[in-house]
C-alpha positions as CSV (number, residue, x, y, z in Angstrom):
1,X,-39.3,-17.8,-32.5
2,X,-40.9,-17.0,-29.6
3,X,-39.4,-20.9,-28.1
4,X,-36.0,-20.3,-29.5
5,X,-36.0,-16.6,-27.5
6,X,-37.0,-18.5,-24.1
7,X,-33.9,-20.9,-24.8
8,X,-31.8,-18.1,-25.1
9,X,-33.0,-16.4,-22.0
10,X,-32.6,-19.6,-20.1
11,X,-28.9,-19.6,-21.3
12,X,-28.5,-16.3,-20.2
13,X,-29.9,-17.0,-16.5
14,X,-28.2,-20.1,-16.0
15,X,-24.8,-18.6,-16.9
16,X,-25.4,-15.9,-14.7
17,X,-26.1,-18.2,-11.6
18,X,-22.8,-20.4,-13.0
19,X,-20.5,-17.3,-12.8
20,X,-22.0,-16.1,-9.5
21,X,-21.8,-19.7,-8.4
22,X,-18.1,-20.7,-9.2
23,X,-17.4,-17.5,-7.0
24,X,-19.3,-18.5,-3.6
25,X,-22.3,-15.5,-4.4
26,X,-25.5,-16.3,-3.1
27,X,-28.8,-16.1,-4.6
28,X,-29.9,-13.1,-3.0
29,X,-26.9,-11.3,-3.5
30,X,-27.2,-7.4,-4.7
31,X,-25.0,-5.9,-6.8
32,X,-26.5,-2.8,-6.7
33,X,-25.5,-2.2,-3.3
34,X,-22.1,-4.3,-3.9
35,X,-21.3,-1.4,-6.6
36,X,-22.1,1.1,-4.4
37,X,-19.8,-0.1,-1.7
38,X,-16.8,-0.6,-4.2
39,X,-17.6,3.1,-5.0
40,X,-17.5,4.1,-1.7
41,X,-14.4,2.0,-1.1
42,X,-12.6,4.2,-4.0
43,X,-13.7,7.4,-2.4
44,X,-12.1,6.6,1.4
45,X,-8.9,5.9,-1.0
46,X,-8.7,8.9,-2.7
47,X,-9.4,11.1,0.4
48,X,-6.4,8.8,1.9
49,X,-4.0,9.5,-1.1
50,X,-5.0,13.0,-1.4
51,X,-4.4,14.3,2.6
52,X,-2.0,16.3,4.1
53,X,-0.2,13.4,5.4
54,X,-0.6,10.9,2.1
55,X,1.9,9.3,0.4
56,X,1.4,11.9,-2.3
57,X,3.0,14.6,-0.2
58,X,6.2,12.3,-0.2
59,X,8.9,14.8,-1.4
60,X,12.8,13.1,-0.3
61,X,13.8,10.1,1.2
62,X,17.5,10.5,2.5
63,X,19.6,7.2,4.3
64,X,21.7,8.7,7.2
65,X,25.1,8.0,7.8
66,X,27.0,7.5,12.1
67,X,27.8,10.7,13.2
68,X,26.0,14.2,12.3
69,X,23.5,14.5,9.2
70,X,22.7,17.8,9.0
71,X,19.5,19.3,7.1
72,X,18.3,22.2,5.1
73,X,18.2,23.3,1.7
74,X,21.4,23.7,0.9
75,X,22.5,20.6,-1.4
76,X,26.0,20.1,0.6
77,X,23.5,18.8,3.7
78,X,23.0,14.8,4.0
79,X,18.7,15.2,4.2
80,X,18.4,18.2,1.5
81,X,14.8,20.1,1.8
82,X,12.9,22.0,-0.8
83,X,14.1,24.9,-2.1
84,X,12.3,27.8,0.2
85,X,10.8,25.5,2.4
86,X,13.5,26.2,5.3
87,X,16.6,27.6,6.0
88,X,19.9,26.3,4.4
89,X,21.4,24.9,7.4
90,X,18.3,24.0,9.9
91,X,19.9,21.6,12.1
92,X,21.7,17.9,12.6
93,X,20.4,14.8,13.0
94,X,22.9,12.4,15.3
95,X,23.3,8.5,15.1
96,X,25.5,7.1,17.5
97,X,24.9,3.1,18.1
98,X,21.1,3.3,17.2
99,X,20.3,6.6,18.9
100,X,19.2,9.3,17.4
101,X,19.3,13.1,18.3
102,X,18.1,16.3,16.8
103,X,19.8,19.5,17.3
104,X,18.0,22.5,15.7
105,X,18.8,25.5,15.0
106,X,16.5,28.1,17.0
107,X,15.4,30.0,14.4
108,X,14.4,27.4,12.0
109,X,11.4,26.8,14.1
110,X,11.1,23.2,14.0
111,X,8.2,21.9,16.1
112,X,7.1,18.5,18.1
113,X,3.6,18.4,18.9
114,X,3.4,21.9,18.6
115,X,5.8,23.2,20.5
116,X,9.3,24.3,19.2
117,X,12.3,22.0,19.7
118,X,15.9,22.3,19.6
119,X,17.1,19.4,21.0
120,X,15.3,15.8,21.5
121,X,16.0,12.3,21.3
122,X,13.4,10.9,18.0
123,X,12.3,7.3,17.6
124,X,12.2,5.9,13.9
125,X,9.2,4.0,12.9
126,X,10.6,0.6,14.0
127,X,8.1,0.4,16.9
128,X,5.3,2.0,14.3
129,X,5.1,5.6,16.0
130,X,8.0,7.9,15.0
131,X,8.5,11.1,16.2
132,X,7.4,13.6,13.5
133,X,8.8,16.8,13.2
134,X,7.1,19.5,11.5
135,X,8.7,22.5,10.1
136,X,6.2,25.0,7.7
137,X,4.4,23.0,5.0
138,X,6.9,20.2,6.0
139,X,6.4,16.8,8.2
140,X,9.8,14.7,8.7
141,X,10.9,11.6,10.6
142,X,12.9,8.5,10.8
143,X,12.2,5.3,9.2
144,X,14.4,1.9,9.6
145,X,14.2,-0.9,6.9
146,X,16.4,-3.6,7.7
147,X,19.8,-2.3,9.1
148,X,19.4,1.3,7.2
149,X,17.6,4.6,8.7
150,X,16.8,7.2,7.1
151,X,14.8,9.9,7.1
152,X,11.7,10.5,5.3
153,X,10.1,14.1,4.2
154,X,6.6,15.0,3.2
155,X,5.4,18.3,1.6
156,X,1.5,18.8,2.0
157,X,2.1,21.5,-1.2
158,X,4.2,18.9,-3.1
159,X,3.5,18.9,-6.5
160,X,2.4,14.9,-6.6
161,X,-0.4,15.9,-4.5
162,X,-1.5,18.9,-6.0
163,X,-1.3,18.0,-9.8
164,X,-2.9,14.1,-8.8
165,X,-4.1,13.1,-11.8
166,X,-6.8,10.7,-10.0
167,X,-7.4,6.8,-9.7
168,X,-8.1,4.4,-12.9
169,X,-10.4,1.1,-12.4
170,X,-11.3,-2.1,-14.5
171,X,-15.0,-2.0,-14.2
172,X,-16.6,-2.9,-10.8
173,X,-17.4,-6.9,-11.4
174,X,-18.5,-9.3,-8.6
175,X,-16.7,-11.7,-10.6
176,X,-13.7,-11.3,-8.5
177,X,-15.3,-11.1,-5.3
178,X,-14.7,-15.0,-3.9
179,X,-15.3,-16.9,-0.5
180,X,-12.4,-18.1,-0.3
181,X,-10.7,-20.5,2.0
182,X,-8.2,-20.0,4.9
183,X,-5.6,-22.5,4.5
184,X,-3.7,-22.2,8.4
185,X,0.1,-23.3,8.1
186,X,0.6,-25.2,11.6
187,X,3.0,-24.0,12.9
188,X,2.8,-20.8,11.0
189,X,5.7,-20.2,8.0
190,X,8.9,-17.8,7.7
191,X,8.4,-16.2,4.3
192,X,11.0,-14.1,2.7
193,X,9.6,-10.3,0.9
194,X,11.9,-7.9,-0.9
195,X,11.4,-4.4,-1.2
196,X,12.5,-2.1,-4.1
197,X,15.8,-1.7,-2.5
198,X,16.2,-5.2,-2.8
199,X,16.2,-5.8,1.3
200,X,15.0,-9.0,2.2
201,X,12.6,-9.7,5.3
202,X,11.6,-12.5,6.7
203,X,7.7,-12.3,7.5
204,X,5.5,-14.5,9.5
205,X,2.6,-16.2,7.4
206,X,-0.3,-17.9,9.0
207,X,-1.6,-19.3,5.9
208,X,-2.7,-19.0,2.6
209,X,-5.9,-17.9,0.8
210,X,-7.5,-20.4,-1.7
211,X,-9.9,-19.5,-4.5
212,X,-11.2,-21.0,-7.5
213,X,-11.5,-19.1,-10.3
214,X,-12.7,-21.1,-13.7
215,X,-12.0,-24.0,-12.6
216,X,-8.8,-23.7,-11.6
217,X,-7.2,-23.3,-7.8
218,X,-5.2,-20.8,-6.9
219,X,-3.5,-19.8,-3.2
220,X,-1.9,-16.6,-1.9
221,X,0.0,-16.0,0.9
222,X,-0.8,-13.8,3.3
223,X,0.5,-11.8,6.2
224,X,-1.8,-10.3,9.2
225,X,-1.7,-7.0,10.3
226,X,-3.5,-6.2,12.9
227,X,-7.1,-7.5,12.4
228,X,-6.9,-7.8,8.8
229,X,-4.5,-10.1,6.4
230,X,-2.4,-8.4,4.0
231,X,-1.7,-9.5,0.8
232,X,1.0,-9.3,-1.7
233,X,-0.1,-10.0,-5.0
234,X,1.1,-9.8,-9.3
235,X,-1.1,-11.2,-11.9
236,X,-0.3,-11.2,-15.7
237,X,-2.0,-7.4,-15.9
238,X,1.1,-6.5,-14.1
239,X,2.8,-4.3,-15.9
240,X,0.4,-3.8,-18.6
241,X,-2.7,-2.4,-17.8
242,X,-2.0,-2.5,-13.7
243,X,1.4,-1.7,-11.8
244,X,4.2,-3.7,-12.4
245,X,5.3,-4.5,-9.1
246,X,2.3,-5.7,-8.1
247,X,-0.7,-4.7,-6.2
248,X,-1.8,-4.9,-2.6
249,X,-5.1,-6.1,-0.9
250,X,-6.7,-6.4,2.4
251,X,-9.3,-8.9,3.9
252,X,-10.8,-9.6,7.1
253,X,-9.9,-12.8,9.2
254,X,-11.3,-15.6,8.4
255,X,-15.2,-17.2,10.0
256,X,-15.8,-19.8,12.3
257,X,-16.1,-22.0,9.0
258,X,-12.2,-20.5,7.4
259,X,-14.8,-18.0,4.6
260,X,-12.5,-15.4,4.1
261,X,-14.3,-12.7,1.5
262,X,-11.3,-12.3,-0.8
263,X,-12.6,-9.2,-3.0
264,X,-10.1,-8.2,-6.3
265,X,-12.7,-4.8,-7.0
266,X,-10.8,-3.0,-3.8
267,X,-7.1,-4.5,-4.7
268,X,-4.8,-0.9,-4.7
269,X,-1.5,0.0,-5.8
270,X,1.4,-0.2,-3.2
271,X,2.9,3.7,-2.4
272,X,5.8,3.3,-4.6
273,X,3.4,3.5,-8.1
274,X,3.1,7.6,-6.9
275,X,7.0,8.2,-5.3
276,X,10.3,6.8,-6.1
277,X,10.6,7.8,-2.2
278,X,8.9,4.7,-1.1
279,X,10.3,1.4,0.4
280,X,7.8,-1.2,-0.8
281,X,7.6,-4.8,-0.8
282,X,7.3,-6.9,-3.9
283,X,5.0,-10.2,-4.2
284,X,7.1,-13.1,-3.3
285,X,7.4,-16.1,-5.8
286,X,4.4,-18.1,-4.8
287,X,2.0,-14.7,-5.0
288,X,2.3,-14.3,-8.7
289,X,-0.7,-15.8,-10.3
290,X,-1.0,-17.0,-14.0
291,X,-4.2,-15.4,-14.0
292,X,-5.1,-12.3,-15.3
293,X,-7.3,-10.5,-12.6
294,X,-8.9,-7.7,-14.6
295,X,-10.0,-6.1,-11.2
296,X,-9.0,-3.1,-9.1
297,X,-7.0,-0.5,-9.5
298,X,-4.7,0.3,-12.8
299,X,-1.3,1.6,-13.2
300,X,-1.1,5.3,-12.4
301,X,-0.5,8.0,-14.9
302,X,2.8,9.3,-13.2
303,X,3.9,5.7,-12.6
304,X,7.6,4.5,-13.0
305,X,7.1,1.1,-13.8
């Protein structure tokens, strides 16, 4: 008895050190402190979601037309505010050969930085820093995705953000935390990613990120931003028990030896699982794994896919 429970022990063990292993862990590795990290990780997110300036407080997204786009509440204008969040006719927004002008109205009490505006040139997001406009519980500016601009509205009282139902996870497992291997493209690819208005971009990728996950290879594309790589992904928990289209994921840049620490636990739901007002991109082809990665973060409660 006593022989046969020492066999099973040692079938236990060596199992254990098989699956941490196939997965680059190291012997001393602690999951105590991994778990706590992942936990951690999940908090920041929340406290991102939940701001004043998350995606949660995304309340209208409204594509602007050459000429005047005026806004307010009342439904006849082109960018249409909440009801008895600011006058019914609270100004114009002008696009004349990629310029773009605000004219307030002086009593609507629009600010910029502060300080009350009536008239201004505004810069969309094209160069990443828009000119935000503030006006009560409101924050608006211009965003450009592909050859369209339009103006985006958030609401820190919108209802998404106060009624947020909270984050769902698959267990924390260090299963799907891999060492993975940068694979540079030389000279670096042109990849093509459509968003959910079905606007293609074409995206530099340096390379892709190998892993091995039972015995089996498997390679995503990714992009960099910044000091980080971005990554697209779908697995076949895509529209069951996770988002269906798709998740996203970070990672640092890869070591001196191409490691790159490829961790499934903090993969996250792109914006558009918590507003129809987002402009997200979709996995491309080559990023949908026949794998189910039962990691991360699940579909949302409110979600529309």
């Amino acid at each position: 008895m006593i022989s046969r429970l020492i066999t099973i022990s040692l079938f236990i063990t060596l199992v254990f050190q098989i699956l941490f292993i196939g997965c680059g862990k190291k012997e001393n590795f602690d999951v105590t402190a991994y778990k706590k990290e992942i936990e951690e990780w999940r908090t920041k997110r929340v406290e991102r979601l939940k701001s004043e300036n998350g995606w949660l407080t995304i309340c209208g997204l409204f594509w602007l037309k050459e000429g005047e786009n005026k806004f307010g509440t009342d439904s006849s204008n082109v960018i249409i505010l909440p009801s008895g969040k600011a006058p019914e006719f609270a100004g114009s927004i002008f696009l004349k050969d990629s310029i773009l002008r605000l004219q307030a109205q002086p009593r609507a009490n629009i600010k910029y930085k502060d300080s009350v505006v009536t008239s201004m040139i505004i810069k969309s997001d094209a160069d990443g820093n828009p000119t935000v406009l503030n006006l009560g519980s409101l924050n608006f500016y211009v965003i450009k995705r592909g050859e369209q601009i339009g103006v985006r509205v958030k609401d820190k009282d919108n209802p998404s953000r106060l009624n947020f139902k909270g984050l769902e996870y698959f267990p924390t497992d260090p299963i799907w935390r891999f060492e993975a291997k940068f694979k540079p493209y030389n000279p670096p690819k042109v990849i093509q990613i459509v968003n959910v208005l079905n606007k293609v971009s074409n995206d530099t990728c340096p390379g892709a990120i190998a892993f091995e996950f039972d015995g089996k290879m498997f390679r995503l594309d990714a992009l960099r931003e910044g000091k980080e790589f971005f990554i697209i992904f779908a697995d076949e928990t895509s529209g069951k028990e996770t988002y269906g289209m798709g998740r996203f994921l970070s990672a640092d840049l890869p070591d001196s030896n191409n490691t790159v620490i490829l961790d499934f636990n903090k993969a996250y739901n792109p914006p558009c699982a918590f507003t129809v007002f987002a402009t997200c991109p979709t996995p491309p082809k080559q990023n949908r794994l026949a794998l189910r990665i039962e990691a991360g973060e699940k579909k949302y409660a409110d979600s529309h896919h």
